[in-house]
C-alpha atoms as one frame of an Amber mdcrd trajectory, in Angstrom:
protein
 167.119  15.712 149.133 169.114  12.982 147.854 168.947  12.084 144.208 168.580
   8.600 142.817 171.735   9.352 140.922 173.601  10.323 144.049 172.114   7.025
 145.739 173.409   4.578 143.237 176.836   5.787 143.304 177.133   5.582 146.997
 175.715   1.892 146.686 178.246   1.598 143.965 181.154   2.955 146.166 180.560
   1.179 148.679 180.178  -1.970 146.432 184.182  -1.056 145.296 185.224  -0.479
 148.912 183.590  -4.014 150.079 185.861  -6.057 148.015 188.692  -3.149 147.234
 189.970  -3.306 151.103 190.453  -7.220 150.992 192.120  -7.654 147.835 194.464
  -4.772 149.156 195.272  -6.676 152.074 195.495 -10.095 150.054 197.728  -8.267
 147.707 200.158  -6.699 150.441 200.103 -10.142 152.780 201.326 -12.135 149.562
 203.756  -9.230 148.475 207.574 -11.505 149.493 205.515 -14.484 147.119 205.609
 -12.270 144.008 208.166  -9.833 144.957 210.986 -11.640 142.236 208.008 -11.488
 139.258 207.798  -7.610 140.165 211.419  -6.899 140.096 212.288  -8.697 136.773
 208.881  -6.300 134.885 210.709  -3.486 132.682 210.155   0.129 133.479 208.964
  -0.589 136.897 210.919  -3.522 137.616 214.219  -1.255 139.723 212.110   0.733
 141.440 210.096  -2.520 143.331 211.365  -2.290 147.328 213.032  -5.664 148.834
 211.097  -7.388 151.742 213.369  -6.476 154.219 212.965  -2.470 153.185 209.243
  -3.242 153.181 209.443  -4.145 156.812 211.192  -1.201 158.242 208.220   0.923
 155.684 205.353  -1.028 157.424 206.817  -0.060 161.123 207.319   3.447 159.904
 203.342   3.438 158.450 202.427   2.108 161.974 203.980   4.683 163.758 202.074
   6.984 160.995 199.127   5.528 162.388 199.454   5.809 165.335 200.421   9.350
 165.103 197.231  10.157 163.247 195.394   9.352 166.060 197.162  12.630 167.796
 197.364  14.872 165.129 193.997  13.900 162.889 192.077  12.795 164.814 192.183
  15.073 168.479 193.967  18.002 166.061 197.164  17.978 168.447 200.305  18.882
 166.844 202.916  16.375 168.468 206.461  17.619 167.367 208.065  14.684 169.946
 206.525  11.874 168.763 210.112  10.148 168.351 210.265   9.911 172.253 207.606
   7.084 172.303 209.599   5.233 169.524 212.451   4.976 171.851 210.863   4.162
 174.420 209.432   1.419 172.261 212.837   0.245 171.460 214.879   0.395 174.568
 212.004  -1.411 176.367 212.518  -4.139 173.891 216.122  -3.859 174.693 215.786
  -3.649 178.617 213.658  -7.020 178.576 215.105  -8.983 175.399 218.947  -8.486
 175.253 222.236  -8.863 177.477 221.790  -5.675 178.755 221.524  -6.279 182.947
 223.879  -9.173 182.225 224.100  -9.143 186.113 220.255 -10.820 186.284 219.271
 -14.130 184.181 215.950 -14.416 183.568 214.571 -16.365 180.533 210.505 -16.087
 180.160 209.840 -18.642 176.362 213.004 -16.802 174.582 214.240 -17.888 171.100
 217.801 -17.750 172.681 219.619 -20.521 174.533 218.683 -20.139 178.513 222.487
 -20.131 179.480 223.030 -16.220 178.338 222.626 -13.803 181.020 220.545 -11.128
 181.108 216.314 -10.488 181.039 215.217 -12.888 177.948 211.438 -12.578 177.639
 209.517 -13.860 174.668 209.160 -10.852 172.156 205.110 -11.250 171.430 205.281
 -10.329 175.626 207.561  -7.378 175.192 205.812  -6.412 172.324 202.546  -5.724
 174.187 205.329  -4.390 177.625 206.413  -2.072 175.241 203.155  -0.454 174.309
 202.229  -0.575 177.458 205.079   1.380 178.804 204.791   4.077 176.392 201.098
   4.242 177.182 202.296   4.847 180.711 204.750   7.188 179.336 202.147   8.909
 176.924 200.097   9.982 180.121 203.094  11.123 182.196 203.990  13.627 179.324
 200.310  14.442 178.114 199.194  15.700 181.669 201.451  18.687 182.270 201.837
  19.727 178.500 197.837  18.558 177.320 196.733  22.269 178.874 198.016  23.841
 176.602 196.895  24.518 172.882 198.621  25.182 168.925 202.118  26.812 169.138
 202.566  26.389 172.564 201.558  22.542 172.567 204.069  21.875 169.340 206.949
  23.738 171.370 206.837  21.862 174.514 206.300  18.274 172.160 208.905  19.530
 170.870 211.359  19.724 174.220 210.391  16.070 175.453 211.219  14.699 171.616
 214.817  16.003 172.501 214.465  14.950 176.235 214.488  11.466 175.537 216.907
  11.200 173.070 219.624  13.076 175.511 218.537  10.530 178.007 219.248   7.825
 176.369 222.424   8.971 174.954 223.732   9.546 177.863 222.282   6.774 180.023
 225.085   5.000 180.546 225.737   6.082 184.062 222.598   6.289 186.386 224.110
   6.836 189.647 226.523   4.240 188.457 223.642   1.856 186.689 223.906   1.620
 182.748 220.677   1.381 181.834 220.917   2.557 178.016 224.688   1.902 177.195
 225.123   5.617 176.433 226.178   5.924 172.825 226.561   2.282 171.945 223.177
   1.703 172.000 221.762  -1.574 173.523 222.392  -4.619 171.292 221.834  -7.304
 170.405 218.456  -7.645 171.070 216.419 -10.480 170.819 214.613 -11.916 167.581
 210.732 -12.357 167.268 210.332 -15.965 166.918 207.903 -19.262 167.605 209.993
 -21.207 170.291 207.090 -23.095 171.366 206.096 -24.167 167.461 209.424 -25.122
 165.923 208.130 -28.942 166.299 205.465 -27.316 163.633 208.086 -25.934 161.420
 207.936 -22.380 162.263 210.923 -21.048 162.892 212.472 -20.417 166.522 214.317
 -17.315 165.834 213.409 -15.316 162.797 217.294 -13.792 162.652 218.587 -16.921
 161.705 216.314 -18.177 159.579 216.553 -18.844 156.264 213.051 -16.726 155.517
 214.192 -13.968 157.809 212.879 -11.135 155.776 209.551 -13.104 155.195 208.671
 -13.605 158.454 209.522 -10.025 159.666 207.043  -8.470 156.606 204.421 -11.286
 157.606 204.095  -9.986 161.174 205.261  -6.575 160.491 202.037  -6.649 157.495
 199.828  -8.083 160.861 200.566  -5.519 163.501 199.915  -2.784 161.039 196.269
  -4.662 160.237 196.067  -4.323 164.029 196.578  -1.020 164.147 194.324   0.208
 161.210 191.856  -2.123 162.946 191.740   0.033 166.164 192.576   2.856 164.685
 189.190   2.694 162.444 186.921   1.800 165.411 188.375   4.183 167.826 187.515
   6.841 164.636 183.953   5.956 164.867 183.143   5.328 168.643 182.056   7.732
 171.586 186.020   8.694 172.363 186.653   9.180 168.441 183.367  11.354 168.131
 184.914  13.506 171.467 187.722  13.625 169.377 186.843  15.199 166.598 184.422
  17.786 168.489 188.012  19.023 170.180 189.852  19.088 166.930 186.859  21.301
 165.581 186.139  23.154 168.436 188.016  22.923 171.571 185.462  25.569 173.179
 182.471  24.357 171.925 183.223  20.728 172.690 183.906  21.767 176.122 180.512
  23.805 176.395 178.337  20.309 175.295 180.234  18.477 177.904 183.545  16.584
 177.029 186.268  16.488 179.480 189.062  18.176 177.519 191.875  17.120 179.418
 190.727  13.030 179.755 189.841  12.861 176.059 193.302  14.653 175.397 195.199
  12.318 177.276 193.375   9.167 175.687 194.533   9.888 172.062 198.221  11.163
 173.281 198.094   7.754 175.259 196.784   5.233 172.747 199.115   6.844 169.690
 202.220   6.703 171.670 200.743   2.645 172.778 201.004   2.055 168.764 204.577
   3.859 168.695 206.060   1.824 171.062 204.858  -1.601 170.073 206.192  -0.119
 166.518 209.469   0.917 167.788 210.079  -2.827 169.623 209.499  -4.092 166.718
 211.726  -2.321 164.775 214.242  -2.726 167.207 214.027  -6.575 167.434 214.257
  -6.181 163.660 217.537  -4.007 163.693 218.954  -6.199 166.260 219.754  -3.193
 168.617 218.183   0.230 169.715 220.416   3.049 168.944 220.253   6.700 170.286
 221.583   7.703 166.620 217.724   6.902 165.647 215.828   9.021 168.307 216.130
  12.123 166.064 213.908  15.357 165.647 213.766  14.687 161.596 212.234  11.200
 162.391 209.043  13.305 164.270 208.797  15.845 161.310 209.109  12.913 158.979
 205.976  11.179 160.554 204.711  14.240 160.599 205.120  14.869 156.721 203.105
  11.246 156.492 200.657  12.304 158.199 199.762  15.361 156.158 200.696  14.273
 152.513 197.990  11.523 153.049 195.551  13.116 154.322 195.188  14.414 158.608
 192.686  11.786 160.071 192.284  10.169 156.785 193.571   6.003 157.697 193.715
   4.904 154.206 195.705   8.383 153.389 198.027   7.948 156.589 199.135   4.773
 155.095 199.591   5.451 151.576 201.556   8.937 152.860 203.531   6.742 154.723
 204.107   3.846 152.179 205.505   6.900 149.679 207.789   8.840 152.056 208.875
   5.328 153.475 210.138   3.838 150.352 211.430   7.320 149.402 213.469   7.424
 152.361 214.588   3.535 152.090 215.399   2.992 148.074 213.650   5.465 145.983
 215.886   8.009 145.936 218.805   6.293 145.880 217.383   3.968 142.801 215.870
   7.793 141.089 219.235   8.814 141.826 221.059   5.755 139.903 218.776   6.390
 136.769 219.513   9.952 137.020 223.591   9.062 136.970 223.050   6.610 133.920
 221.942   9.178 132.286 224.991  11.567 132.382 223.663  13.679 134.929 225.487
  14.133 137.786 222.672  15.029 140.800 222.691  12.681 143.602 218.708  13.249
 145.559 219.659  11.503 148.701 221.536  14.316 149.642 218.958  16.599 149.429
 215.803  14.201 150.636 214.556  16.514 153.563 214.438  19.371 150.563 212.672
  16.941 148.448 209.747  15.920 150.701 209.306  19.758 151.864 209.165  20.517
 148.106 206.612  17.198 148.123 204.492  18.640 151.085 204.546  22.450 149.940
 203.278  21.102 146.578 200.559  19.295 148.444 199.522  22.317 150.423 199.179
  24.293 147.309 197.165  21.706 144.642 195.471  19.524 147.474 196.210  20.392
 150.449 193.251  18.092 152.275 195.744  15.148 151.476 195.875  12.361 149.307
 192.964  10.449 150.789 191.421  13.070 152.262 189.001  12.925 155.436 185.439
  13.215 154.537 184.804  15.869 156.533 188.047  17.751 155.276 187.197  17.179
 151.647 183.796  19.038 152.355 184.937  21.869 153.869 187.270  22.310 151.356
 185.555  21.801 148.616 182.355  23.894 149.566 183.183  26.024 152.005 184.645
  29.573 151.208 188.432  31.450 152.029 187.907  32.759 156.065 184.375  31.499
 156.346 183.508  28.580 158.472 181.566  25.593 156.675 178.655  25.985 158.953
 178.105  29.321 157.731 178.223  28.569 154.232 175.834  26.166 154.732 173.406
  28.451 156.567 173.806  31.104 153.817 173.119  29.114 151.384 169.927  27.450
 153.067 169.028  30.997 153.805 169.446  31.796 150.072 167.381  29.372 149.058
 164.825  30.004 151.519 164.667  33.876 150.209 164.393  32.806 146.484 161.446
  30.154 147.475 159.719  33.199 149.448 160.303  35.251 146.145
């Protein structure tokens, strides 16, 4: 039984968590407001990212997210996850750039109406975009979903390196460019409030003077909207199913859930997250480049995924947040400190090193994550080397049982 001890902490945790969680997100929404008082603090002051770094950190930690849903949640290891970011991207750059310059459609785009090609609105191609790699998610969950561990990672695997050949070398589909090849597609269009400039918001966020600001703002939203679905998928009916089939693929099969529908629903909804991330961050970069699609970018997810914790939302985006701003300025600004010093070692060229040495390090002092699941942290903290939880549990219960006989 539960003692009153064990009672009043839980109250008291979840007392912290009630008012924790919104003065997180008050804290990150108002982060470009205070972002100058940060940087000019001693000690700490360098190593405080820009805005604009922080918005190519919050896409990366919503593609983290999204990802968890795959590999946390339904325990599928997705080695190709990359291939929904570009899809993400060069939908943006199909339906928001100068790309079919032969067609001139304009659908409430924060460019002037005269320049040819497909110009719709950004919040549309935003949602297009996640939509299409939804579409896409399904076309490459249903031959590979059958299969299970190695097997699964290795074909991933092949369609993360499909799509980035494909797009390289788009450039002549029968005699239709529909990537640009090597060039990439750019430029594509900005996010932006045609419709409210009356209001003072601003009708293109490239050219305005609060570009950065504007990009974290919505960037900071879309990841809210992902958490938010992310955390209610977690606990409904299809997050319960699952679970069971990250557990237990047999057993959840034996009480009744349809394997290959439930599979396809999490491979589906994280690559929907993906590529609304990866328009975004292409609208951001101005252009969608093949030179991004890479195999590091799906291990690097990956290595977000684990160092905060598999399944684990809160540990997802912390992992993500580090490894982010690792990648973006803190190893180049460890790496300045390190010069001033006399020493001559330069970490960004050894960064992939450096997070393996992170995530081996992880593996061997917590290797449940940072914020780990619940249900991880309890196996690992009570159940035994080789012996499933549920055993532990009975042998203990049986233990007890003998010693109340006794």
């Amino acid at each position: 039984m539960t003692s009153l001890s064990d009672r009043a902490r839980g109250i008291a945790g979840g007392r912290r968590e009630s008012w924790l969680v919104p003065a997180l997100i008050v804290l990150g929404l108002l982060y470009p407001w205070y972002e100058d008082t940060l940087q000019i603090l001693p000690l700490i002051g360098d190593f405080v990212p820009a805005t604009e770094s922080m918005v190519v950190m919050l896409a990366l930690t919503m593609m983290a997210v999204g990802l968890n849903i795959v590999v946390g949640y339904a325990g599928l290891l997705d080695l190709g996850y990359v291939a929904f970011y570009a899809v993400g991207a060069y939908t943006a750059g199909w339906f928001a750039s100068q790309q079919f310059e032969q067609v001139t459609f304009h659908f409430f785009s924060s460019v002037p109406n005269d320049q040819p090609g497909i110009h719709i609105s950004m919040w549309v191609v935003l949602v297009l975009a996640g939509l299409l790699t939804l579409f896409a998610g399904v076309l490459i969950g249903l031959p590979t979903l059958r299969l299970r561990g190695d097997y699964l990672a290795i074909v991933t695997l092949g369609f993360g390196e499909i799509v980035p050949q494909v797009v390289r070398n788009g450039d002549n589909f029968g005699g239709f460019d529909l990537t640009h090849g090597a060039f990439g597609i750019a430029p594509i269009d900005a996010v932006g409030f045609p419709a409210l400039g009356a209001l003072g918001f601003p009708e293109n966020f490239q050219t305005s003077p609060n570009r950065a600001l504007w990009y974290y703002v919505i960037a900071f939203g879309l990841l809210l909207i992902t958490v938010f679905c992310s955390v209610r998928l977690r606990d409904s009916r299809l997050g319960r199913a699952w679970i069971a089939i990250r557990e237990d693929e047999t057993a959840a099969a034996a009480m009744g859930v349809p394997l290959m529908r439930t599979k396809t629903w999490s491979y589906a909804i994280g690559a929907f997250f993906g590529g609304v991330a990866g328009a975004y961050y292409a609208s951001f970069r101005a252009g969608a480049f093949p030179a991004d699609f890479y195999f590091n970018i799906s291990v690097f997810l990956l290595c977000m995924v684990i160092l905060g914790g598999m399944g684990s939302v809160w540990g997802v985006i912390l992992g993500g947040m580090i490894l982010s701003y690792l990648d973006r300025e803190g190893l180049a600004t460890i790496g300045s400190k390190i010069q001033d010093a006399g020493v001559d070692f330069e970490p960004t060229q050894y960064q992939f090193g450096i997070y393996g040495v992170i995530i081996v390090t992880m593996m061997l002092f917590r290797p449940a994550g940072l914020i780990p699941e619940r249900r991880h942290k309890i196996e690992m903290e009570e159940a035994v080397h080789d012996t499933p939880f549920y055993d532990v549990q009975t042998d203990g219960a049986l233990t007890d049982r003998d010693q109340n006989d006794e």
